[in-house]
SEZA-669082 format. One record per residue (C-alpha): y, x negated, z negated; residue number from 1; residue in three letters. Coordinates in steps of 0.2 Angstrom, whole numbers, plus 5000, padded with zeros to 4 digits. Layout:
<nodes>
<node><north>Y</north><east>X</east><up>Z</up><num>NUM</num><residuo>ala</residuo></node>
...
</nodes>
This chain:
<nodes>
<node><north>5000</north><east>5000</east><up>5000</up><num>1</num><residuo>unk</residuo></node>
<node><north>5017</north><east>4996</east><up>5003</up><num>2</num><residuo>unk</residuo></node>
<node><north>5028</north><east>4997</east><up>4989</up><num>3</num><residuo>unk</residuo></node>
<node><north>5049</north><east>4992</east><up>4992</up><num>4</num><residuo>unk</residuo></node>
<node><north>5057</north><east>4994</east><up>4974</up><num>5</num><residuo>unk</residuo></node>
<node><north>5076</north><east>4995</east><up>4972</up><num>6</num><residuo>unk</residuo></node>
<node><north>5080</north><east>4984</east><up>4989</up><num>7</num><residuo>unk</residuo></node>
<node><north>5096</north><east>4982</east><up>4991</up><num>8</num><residuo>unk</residuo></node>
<node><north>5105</north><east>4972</east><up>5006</up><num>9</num><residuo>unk</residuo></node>
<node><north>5123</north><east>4976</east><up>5014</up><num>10</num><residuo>unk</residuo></node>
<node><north>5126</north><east>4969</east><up>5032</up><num>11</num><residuo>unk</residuo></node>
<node><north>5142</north><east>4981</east><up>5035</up><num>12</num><residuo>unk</residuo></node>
<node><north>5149</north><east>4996</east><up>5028</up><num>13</num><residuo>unk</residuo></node>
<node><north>5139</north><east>5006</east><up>5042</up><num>14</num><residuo>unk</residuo></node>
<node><north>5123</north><east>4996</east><up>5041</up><num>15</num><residuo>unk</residuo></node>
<node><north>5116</north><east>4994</east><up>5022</up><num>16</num><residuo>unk</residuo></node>
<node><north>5102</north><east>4998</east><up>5010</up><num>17</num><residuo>unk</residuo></node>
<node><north>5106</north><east>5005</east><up>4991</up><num>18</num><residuo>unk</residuo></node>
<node><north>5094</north><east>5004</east><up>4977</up><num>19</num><residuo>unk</residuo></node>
<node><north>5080</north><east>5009</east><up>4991</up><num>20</num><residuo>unk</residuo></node>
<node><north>5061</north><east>5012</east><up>4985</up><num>21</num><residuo>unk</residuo></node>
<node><north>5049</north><east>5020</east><up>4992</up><num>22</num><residuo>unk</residuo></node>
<node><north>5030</north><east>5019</east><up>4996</up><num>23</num><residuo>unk</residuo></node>
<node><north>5021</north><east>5019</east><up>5010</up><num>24</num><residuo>unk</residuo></node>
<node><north>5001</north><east>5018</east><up>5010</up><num>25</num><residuo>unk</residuo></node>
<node><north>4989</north><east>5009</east><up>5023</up><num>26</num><residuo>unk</residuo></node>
<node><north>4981</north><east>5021</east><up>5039</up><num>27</num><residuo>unk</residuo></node>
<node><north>4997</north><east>5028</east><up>5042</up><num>28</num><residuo>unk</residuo></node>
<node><north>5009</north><east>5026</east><up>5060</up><num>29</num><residuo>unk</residuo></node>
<node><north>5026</north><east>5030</east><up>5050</up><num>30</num><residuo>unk</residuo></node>
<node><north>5041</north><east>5033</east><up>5058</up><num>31</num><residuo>unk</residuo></node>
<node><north>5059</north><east>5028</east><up>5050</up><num>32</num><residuo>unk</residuo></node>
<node><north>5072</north><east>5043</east><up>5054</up><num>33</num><residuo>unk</residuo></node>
<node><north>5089</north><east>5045</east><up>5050</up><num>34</num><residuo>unk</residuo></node>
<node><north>5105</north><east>5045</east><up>5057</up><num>35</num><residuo>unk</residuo></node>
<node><north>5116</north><east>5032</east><up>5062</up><num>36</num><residuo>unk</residuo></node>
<node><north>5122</north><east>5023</east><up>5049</up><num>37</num><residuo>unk</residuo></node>
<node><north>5108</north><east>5028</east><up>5037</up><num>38</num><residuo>unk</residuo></node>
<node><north>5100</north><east>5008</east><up>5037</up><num>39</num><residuo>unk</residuo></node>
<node><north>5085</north><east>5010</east><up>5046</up><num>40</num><residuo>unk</residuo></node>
<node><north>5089</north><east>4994</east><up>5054</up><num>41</num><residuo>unk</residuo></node>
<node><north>5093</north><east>4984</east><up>5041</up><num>42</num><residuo>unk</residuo></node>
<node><north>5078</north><east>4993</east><up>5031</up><num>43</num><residuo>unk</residuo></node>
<node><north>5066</north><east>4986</east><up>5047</up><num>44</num><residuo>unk</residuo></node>
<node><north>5073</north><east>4968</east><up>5048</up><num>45</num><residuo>unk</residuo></node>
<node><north>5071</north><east>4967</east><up>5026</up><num>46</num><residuo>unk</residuo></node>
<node><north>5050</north><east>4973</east><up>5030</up><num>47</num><residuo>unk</residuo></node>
<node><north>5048</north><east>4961</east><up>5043</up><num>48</num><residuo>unk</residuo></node>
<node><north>5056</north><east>4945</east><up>5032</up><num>49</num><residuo>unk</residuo></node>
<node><north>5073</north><east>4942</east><up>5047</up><num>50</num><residuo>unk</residuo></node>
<node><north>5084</north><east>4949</east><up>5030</up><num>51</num><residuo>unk</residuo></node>
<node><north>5082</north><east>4946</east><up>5014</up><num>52</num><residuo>unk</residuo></node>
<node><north>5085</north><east>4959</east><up>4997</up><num>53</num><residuo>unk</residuo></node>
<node><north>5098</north><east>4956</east><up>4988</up><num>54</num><residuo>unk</residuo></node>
<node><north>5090</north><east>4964</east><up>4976</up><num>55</num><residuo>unk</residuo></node>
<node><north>5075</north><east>4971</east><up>4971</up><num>56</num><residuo>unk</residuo></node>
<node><north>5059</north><east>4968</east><up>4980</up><num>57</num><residuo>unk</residuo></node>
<node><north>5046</north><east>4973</east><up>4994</up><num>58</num><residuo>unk</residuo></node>
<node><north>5027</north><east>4971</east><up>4988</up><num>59</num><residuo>unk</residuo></node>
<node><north>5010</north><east>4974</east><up>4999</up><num>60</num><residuo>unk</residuo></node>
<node><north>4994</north><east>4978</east><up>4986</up><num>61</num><residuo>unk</residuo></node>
<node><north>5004</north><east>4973</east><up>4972</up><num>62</num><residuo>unk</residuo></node>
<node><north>5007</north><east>4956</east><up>4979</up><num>63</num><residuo>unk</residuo></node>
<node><north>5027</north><east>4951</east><up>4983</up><num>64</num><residuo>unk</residuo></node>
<node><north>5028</north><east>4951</east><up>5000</up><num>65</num><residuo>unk</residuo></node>
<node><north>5035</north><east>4932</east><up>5000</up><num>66</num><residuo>unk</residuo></node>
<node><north>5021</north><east>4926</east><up>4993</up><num>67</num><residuo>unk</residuo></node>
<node><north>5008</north><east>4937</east><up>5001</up><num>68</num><residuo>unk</residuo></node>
<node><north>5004</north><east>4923</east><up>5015</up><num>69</num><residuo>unk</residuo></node>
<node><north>5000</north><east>4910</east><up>5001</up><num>70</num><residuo>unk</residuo></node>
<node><north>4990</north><east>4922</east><up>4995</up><num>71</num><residuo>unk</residuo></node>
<node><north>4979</north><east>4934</east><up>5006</up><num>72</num><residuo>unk</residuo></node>
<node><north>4980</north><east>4919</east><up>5021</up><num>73</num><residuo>unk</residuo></node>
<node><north>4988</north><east>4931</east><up>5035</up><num>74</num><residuo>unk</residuo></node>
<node><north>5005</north><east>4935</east><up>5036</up><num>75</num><residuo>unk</residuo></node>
<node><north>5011</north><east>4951</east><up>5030</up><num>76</num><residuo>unk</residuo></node>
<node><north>5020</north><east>4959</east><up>5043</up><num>77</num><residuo>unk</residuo></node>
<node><north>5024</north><east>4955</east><up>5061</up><num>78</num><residuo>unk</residuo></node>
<node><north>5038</north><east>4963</east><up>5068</up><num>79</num><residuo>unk</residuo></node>
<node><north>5038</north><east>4967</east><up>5088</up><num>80</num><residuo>unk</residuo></node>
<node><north>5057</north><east>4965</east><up>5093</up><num>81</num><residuo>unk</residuo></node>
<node><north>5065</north><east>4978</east><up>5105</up><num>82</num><residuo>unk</residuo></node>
<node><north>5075</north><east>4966</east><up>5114</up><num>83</num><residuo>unk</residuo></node>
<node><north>5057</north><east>4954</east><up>5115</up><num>84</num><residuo>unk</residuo></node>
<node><north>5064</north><east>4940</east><up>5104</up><num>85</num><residuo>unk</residuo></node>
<node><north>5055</north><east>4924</east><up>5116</up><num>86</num><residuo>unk</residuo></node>
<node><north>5060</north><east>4910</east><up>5115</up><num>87</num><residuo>unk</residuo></node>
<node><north>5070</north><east>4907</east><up>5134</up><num>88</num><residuo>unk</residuo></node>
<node><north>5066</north><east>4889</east><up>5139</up><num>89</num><residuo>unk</residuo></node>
<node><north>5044</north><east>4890</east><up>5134</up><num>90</num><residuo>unk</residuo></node>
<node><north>5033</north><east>4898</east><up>5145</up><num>91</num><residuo>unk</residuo></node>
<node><north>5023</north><east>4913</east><up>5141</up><num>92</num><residuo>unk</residuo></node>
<node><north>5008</north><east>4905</east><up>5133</up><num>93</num><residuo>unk</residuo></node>
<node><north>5021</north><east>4892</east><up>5123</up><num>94</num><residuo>unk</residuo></node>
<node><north>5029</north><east>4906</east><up>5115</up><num>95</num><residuo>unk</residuo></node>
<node><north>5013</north><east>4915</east><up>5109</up><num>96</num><residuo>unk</residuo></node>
<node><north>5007</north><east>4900</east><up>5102</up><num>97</num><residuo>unk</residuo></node>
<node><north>5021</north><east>4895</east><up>5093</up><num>98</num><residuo>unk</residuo></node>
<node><north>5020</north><east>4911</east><up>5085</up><num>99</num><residuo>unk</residuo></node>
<node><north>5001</north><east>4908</east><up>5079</up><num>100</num><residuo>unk</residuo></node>
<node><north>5003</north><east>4890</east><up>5072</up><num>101</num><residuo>unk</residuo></node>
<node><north>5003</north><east>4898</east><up>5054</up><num>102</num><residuo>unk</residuo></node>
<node><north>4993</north><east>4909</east><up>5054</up><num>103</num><residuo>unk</residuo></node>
<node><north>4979</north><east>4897</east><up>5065</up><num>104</num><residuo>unk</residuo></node>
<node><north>4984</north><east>4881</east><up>5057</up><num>105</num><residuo>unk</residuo></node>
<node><north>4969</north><east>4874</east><up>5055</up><num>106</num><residuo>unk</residuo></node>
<node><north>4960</north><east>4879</east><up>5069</up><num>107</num><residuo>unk</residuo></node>
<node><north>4959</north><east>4867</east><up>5085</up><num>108</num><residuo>unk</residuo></node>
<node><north>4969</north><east>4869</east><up>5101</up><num>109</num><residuo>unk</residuo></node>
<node><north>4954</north><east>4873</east><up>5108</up><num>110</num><residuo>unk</residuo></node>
<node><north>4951</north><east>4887</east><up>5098</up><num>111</num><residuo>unk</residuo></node>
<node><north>4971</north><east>4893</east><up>5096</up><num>112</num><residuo>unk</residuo></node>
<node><north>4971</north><east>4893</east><up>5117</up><num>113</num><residuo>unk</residuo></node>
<node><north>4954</north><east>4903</east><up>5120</up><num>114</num><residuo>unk</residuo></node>
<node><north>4961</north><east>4918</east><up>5106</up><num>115</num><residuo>unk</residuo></node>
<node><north>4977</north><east>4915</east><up>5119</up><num>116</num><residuo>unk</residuo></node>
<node><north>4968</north><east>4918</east><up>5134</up><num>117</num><residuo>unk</residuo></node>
<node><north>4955</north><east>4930</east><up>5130</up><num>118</num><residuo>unk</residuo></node>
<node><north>4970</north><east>4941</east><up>5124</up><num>119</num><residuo>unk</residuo></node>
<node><north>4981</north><east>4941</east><up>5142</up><num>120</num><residuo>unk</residuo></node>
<node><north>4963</north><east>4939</east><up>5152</up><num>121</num><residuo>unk</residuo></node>
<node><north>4958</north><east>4956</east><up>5145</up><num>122</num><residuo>unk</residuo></node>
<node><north>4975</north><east>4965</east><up>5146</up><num>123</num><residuo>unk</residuo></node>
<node><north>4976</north><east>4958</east><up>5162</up><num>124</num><residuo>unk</residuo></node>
<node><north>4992</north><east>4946</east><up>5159</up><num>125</num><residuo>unk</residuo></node>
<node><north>4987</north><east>4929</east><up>5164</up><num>126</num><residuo>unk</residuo></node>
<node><north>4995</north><east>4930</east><up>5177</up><num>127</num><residuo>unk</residuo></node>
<node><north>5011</north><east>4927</east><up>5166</up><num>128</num><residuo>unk</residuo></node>
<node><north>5004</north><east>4913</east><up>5154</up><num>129</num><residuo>unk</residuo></node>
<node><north>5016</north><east>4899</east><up>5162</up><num>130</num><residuo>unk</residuo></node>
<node><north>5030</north><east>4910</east><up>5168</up><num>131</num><residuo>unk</residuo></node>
<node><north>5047</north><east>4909</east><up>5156</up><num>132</num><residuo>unk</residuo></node>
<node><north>5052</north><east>4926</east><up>5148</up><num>133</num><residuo>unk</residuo></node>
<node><north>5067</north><east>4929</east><up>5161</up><num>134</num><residuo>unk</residuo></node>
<node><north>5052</north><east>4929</east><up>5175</up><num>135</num><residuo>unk</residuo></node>
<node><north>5045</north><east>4946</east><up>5166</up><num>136</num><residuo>unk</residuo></node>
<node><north>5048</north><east>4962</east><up>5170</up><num>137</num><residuo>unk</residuo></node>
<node><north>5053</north><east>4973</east><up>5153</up><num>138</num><residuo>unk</residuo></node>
<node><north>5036</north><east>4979</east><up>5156</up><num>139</num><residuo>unk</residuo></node>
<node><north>5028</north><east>4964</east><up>5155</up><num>140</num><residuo>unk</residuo></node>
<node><north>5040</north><east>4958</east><up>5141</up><num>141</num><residuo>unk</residuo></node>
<node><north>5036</north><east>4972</east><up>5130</up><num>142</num><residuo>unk</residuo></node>
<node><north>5018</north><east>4968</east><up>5132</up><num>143</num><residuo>unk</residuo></node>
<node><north>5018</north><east>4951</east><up>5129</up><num>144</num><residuo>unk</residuo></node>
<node><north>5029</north><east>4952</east><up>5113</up><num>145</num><residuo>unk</residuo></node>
<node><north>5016</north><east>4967</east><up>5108</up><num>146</num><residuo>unk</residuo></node>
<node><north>5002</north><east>4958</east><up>5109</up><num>147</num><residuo>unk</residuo></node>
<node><north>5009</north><east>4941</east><up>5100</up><num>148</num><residuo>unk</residuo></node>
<node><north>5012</north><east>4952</east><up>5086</up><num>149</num><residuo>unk</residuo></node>
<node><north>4995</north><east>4959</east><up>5086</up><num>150</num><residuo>unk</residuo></node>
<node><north>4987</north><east>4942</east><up>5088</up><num>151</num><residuo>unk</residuo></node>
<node><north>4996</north><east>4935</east><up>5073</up><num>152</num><residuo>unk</residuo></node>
<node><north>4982</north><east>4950</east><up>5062</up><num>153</num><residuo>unk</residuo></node>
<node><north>4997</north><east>4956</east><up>5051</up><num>154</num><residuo>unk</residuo></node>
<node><north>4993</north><east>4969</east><up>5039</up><num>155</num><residuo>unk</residuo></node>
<node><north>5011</north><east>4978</east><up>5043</up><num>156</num><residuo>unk</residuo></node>
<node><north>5015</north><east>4981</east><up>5062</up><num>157</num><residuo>unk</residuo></node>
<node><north>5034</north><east>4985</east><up>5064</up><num>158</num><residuo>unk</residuo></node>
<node><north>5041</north><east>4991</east><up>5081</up><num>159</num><residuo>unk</residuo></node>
<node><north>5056</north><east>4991</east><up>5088</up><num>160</num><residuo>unk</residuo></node>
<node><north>5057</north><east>5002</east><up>5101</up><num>161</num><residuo>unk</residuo></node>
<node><north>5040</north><east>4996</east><up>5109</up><num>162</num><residuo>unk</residuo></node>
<node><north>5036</north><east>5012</east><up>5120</up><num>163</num><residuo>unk</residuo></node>
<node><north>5053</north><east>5017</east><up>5129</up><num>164</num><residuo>unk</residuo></node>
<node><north>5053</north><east>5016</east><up>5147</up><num>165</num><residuo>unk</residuo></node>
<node><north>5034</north><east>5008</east><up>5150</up><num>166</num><residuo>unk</residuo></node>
<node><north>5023</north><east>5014</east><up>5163</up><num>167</num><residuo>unk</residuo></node>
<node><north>5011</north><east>5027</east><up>5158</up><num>168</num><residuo>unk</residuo></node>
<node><north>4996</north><east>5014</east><up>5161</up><num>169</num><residuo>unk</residuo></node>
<node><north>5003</north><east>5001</east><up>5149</up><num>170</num><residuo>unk</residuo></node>
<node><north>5009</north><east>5015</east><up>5136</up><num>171</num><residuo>unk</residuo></node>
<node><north>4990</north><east>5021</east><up>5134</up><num>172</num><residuo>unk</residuo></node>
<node><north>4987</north><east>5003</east><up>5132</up><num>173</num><residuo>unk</residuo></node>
<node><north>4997</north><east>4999</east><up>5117</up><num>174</num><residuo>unk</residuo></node>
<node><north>4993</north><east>5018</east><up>5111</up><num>175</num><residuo>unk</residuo></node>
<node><north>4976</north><east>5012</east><up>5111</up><num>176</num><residuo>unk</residuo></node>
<node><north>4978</north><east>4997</east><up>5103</up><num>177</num><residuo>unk</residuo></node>
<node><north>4988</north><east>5006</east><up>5089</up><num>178</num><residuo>unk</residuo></node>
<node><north>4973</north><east>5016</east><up>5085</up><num>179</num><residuo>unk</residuo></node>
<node><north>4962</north><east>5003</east><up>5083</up><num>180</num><residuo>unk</residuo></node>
<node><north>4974</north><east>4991</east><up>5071</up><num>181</num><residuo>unk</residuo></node>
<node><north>4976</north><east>5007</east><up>5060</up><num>182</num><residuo>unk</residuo></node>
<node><north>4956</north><east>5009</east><up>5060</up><num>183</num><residuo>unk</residuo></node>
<node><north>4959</north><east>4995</east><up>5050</up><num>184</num><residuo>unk</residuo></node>
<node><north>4967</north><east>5001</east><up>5035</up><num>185</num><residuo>unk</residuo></node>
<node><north>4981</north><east>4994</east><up>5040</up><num>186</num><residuo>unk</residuo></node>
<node><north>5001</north><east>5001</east><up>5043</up><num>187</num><residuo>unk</residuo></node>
<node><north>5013</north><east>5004</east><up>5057</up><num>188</num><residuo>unk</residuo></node>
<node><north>5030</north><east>5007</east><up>5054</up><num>189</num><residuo>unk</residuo></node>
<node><north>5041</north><east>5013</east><up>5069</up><num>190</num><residuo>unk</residuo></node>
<node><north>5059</north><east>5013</east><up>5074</up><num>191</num><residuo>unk</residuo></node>
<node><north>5060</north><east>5022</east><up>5089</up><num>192</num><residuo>unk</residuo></node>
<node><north>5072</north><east>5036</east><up>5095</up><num>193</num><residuo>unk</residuo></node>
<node><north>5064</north><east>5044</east><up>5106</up><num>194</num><residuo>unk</residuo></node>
<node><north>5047</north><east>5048</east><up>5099</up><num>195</num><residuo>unk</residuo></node>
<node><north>5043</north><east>5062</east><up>5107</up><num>196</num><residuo>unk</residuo></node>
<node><north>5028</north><east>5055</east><up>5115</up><num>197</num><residuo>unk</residuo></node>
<node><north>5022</north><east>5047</east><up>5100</up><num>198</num><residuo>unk</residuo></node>
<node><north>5023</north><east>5063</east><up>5091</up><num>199</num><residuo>unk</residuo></node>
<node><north>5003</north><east>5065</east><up>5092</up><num>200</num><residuo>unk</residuo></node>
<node><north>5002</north><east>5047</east><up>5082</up><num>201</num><residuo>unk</residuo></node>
<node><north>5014</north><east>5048</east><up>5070</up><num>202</num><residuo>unk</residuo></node>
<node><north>5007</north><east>5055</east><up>5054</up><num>203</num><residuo>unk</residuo></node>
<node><north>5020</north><east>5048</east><up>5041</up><num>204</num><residuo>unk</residuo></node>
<node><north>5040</north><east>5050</east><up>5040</up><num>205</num><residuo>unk</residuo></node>
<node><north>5052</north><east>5042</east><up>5028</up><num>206</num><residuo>unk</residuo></node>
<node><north>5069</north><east>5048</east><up>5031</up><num>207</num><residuo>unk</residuo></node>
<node><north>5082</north><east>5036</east><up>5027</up><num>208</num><residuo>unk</residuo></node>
<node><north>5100</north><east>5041</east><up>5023</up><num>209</num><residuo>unk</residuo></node>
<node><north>5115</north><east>5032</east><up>5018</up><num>210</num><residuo>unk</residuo></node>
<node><north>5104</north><east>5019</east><up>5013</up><num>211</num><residuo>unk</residuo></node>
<node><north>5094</north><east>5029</east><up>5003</up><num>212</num><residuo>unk</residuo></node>
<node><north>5077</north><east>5037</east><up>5005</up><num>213</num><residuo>unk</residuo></node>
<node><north>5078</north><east>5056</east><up>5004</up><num>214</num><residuo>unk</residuo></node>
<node><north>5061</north><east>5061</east><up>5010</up><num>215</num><residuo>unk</residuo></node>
<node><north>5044</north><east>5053</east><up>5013</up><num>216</num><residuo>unk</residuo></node>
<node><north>5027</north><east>5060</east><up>5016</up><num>217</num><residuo>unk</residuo></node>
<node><north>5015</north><east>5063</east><up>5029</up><num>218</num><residuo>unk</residuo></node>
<node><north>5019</north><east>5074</east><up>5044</up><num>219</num><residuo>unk</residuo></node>
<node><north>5006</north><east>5086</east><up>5054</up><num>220</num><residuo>unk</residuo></node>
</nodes>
């Protein structure tokens, strides 16, 4: 379970978090709602480790979240950036690896580049593995970023905006892959504003508002 306990972090007057806590348990596609201005952003970036609380603190089973890597072995979340978050001047294969060397530290190249290659060979990617992230179609760059996060085994998935505009093929694909990293009691916590689509996924809500949670629970 994930258990956030009076977090508190001001970026701006318009983009802050107050005293926030809240719970949210494993096997559950959550979506953060609230207007704008209500720090779901901000609340997103403090999950996934890009901010840190000012106060207060964010725990996954009982375990605080900074120290839950020395602890468990795999990181705690890995966060899957709407505007892909590669690094420009590495290639494809480069960036995903860079990404891996914590988590795989003490496994061989040889290893770290088979996990790497099975992964796009299967999604039908290699064909990107030495291409630079401004060769990639947004397509191609959501999947890519999707599939670094996935390879990193977090036990929170945070999205960003991962489904909007794909192509149907590639939106089933990651659907898919959503339902199988929830088969293992793990959690996905989404930012997306237009979720229509995902409305048959989404099972949990935690409605955010002037940094604040006001509501939380599952959904039908």
């Amino acid at each position: 379970m994930l258990n956030i306990k009076d977090m508190t972090y001001y970026y701006s007057d318009n983009d802050f978090v107050d005293n926030l806590s809240t719970t949210i348990p494993y096997g559950v596609f959550a979506k953060i709602d609230g207007e704008k201005g209500a720090g779901k952003t901000v609340f997103i970036k403090l999950l996934a480790g890009i901010l840190f609380p000012e106060k207060g603190k964010i725990e996954l089973d009982n375990i605080n979240i900074d120290k839950y890597k020395r602890t468990v072995g795999n990181p705690p979340t890995s966060f899957v950036f709407q505007s892909g978050g590669l690094i420009s001047n590495l290639n494809i294969y480069e960036n995903i690896k860079l990404a891996l060397e914590h988590k795989y530290y003490d496994h061989s190249d040889n290893e770290v580049h088979g996990l790497i290659d099975n992964c796009l060979e299967t999604n039908k990617l290699d064909n990107l593995k030495f291409k630079r992230p401004s060769e990639l179609t947004m397509d191609e760059t959501k999947m890519i970023v999707f599939f670094r996060a996935i390879l990193m085994e977090p036990k929170v998935l945070i999205l960003q905006e991962p489904f909007d505009n794909l192509e149907r093929k590639n939106h089933k694909t990651l659907i898919k892959y959503c339902e199988e990293f929830l088969d293992n009691d793990k959690l996905i916590i989404l930012l997306n504003r237009n979720s229509e689509k995902l409305n048959d996924l989404v099972n949990y809500s935690v409605t955010l508002d002037k940094g604040k949670v006001i509501s939380s629970g599952y959904v039908k």
